[in-house]
C-alpha positions as CSV (number, residue, x, y, z in Angstrom):
1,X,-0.3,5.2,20.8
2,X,2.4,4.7,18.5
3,X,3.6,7.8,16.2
4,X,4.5,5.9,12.8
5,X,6.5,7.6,9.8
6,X,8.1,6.8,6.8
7,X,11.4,6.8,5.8
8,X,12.1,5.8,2.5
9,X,15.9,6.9,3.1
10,X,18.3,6.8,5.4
11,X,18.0,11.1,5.7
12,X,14.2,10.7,6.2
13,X,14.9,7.6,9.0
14,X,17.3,9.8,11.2
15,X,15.0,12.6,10.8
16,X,11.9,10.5,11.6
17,X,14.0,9.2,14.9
18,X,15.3,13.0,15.5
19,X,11.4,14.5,15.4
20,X,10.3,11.5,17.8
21,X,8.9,8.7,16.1
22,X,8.0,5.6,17.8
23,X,8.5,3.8,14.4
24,X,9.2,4.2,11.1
25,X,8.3,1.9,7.9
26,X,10.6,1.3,4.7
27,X,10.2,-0.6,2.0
28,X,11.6,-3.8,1.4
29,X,14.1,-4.6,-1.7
30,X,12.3,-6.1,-4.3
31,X,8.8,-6.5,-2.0
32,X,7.6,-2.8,-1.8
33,X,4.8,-1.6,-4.0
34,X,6.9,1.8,-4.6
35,X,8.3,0.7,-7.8
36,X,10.1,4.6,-8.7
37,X,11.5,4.2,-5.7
38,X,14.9,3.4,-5.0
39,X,15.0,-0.2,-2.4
40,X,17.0,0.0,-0.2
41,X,19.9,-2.0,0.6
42,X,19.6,-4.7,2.9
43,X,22.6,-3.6,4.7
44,X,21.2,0.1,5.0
45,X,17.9,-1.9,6.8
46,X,20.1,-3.6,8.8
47,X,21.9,-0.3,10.1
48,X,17.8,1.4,10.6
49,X,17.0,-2.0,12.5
50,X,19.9,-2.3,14.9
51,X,19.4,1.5,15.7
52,X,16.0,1.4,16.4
53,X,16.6,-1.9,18.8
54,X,19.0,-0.1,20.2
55,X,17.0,3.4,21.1
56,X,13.8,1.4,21.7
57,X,11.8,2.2,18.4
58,X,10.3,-0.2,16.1
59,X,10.5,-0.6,12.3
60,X,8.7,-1.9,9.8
61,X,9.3,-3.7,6.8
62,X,6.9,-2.5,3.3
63,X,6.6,-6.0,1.7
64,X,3.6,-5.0,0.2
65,X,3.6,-6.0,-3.4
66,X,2.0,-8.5,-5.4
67,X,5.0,-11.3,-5.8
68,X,5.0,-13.1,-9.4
69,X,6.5,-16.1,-9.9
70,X,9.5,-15.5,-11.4
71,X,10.2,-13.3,-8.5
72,X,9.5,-15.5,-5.8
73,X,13.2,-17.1,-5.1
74,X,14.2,-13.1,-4.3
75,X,11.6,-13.1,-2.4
76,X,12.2,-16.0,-0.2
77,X,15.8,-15.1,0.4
78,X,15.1,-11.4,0.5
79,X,12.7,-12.8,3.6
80,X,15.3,-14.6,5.0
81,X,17.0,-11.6,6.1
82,X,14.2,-9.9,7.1
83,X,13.8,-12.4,9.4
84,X,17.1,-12.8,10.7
85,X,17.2,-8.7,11.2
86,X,14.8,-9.4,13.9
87,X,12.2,-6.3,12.1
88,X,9.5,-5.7,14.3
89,X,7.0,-6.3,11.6
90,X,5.8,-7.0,7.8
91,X,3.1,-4.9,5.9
92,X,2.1,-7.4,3.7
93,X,-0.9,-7.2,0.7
94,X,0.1,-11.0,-1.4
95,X,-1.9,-13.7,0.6
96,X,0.4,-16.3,-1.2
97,X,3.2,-14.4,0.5
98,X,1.5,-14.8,3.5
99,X,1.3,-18.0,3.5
100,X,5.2,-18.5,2.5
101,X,5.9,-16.4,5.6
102,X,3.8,-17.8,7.8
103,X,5.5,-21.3,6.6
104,X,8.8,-20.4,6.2
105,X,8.9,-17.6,9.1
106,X,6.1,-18.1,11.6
107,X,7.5,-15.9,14.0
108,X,7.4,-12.6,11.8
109,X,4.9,-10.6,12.9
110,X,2.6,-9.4,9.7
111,X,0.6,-5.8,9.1
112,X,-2.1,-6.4,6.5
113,X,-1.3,-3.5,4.3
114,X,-3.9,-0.9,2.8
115,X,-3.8,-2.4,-0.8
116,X,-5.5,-5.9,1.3
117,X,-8.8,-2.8,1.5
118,X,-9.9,-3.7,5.1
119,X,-13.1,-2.1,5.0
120,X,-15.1,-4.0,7.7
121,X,-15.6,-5.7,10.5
122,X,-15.7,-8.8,8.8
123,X,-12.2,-8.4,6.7
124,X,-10.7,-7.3,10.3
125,X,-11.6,-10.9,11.5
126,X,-10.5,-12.4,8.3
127,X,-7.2,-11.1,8.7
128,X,-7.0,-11.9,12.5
129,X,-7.6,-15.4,11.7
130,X,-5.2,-15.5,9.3
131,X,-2.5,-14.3,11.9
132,X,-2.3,-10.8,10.9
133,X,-1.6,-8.5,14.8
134,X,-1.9,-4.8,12.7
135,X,-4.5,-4.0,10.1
136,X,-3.7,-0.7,8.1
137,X,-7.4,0.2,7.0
138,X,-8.5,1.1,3.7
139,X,-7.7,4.5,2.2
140,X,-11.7,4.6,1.0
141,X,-12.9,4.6,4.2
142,X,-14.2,7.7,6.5
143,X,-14.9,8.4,9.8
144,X,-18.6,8.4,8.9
């Protein structure tokens, strides 16, 4: 089992690592779907990233917004780092992003995030066939 936080900050990341996380999530500049929030700068990720690697956790990058076209340069580039971090992971929601990634940067590994609302069985296989390893299930759902 993996215990997963988030850490929308760098004082909520070192207390995620100091209380034991596994893992923590942030969002990605210009790709997260917490628009009052304030991104992150890639260099900030880049300090989270190497210090997880380097204490054997895993983070995850929130890129989990619906990219418009006018956005989708920064978004390609803003991926490009991503990628060259070495992040364990993307939560993703924009299938045309995923499609980009898997493209541009086949070897990230993508999260389908809870905005893609996998609510069965038949969405889980969906999203495996479309190279997704993590599914983050829909908020509707129960355990009824």
């Amino acid at each position: 089992m993996e215990l997963l936080a988030p850490a929308g900050n760098t004082e909520n990341f070192l207390a995620a690592m100091e209380a034991g996380a596994d893992a923590v999530y942030v969002g990605a500049p210009a790709l997260n779907a917490r628009n009052l929030a304030r991104d992150l700068r890639l260099e900030e990720i880049f300090s989270m990233v190497q210090y997880c690697h380097d204490n054997g956790k895993k983070i995850y990058l929130a890129a989990n917004s619906l990219v418009r076209e006018q956005d989708l340069s920064q978004a390609i580039e803003t991926l490009a780092y991503l990628d060259a971090m070495k992040t364990d992971g993307l939560i993703v929601q924009d299938i045309g992003l995923v499609r980009i990634i898997r493209e541009y940067f086949p070897d990230i590994p993508l999260h389908a995030s809870t905005l893609l609302s996998a609510n069965n069985s038949q969405s889980l296989e969906g999203f495996q066939t479309m190279g997704f390893e993590r599914v983050v299930l829909a908020r509707e759902l129960t355990l009824k």
